[in-house]
C-alpha positions, 0 to 999 in steps of 0.5 A, a space after each residue: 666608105 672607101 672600099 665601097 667607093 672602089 668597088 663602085 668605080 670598077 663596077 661603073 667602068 665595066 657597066 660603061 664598057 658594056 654599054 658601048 659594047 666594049 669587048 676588052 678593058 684594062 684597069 691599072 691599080 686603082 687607090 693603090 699608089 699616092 691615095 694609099 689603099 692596101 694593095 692587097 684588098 684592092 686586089 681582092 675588090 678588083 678581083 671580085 667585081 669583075 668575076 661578077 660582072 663576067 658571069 653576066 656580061 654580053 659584050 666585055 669578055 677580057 679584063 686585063 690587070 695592069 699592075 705597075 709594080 712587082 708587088 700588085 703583080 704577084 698579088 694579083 697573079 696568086 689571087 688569081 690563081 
């Protein structure tokens, strides 16, 4: 399912990083553009895994959102909040 399929690509990157002892990433707005998901559940699914993965993490302490549009932007900055 595609919402599992997201989930797992945040949750391999961040598993990566903290492999190679990365301490900062940066994700875009993945599936958000021209593959159409709804923003609003990308945000959430973005949002949970990487809290998740923060609790446990040695190495990956910043997770930056880069959000292409205003919209991504304020779902992300009241999801956020």
């Amino acid at each position: 399912n595609e919402e599992e399929l997201l989930y797992t690509a945040y949750k391999n990157s961040l598993v990566l990083a903290e492999q190679n002892q990365v301490q900062a990433i940066a994700f875009p707005n993945i599936s958000t553009g021209i593959y159409g998901f709804p923003k609003e559940k990308a945000a959430e699914i973005a949002i949970k895994i990487v809290k998740d993965f923060l609790n446990t993490s040695h190495y990956v302490n910043k997770v930056f959102f880069v959000c292409f549009d205003e919209k991504n932007y304020n779902i992300y900055n009241t999801l956020l909040k």
